[in-house]
N, C-alpha and C positions, 0 to 999 in steps of 0.2 A: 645757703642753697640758691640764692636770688643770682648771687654774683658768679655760681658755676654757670646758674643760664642765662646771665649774659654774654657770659665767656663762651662758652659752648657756642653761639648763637654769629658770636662775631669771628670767631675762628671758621667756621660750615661758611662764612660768606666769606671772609677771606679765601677760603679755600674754593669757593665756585668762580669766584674773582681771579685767583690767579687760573683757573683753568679756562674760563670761558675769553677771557683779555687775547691771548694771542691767536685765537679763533675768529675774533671779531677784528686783528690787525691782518692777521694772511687770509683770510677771504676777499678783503675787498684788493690787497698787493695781487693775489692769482689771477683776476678776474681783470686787472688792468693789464697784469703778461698777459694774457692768453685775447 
């Protein structure tokens, strides 16, 4: 049980990790076009 919630646990940040990463690279790339 322990080790689904750690798994669980590292997968959800894995997965806000790969979403939020190229958010925090092309904000600041636009912001130096523009």
């Amino acid at each position: 049980e322990r080790l689904w919630y750690y798994a669980l646990r590292i997968i959800c940040t894995l997965v806000l990790l790969f979403l939020v990463l190229p958010v925090l690279v092309i904000v600041p790339l636009s912001r130096l076009a523009a």
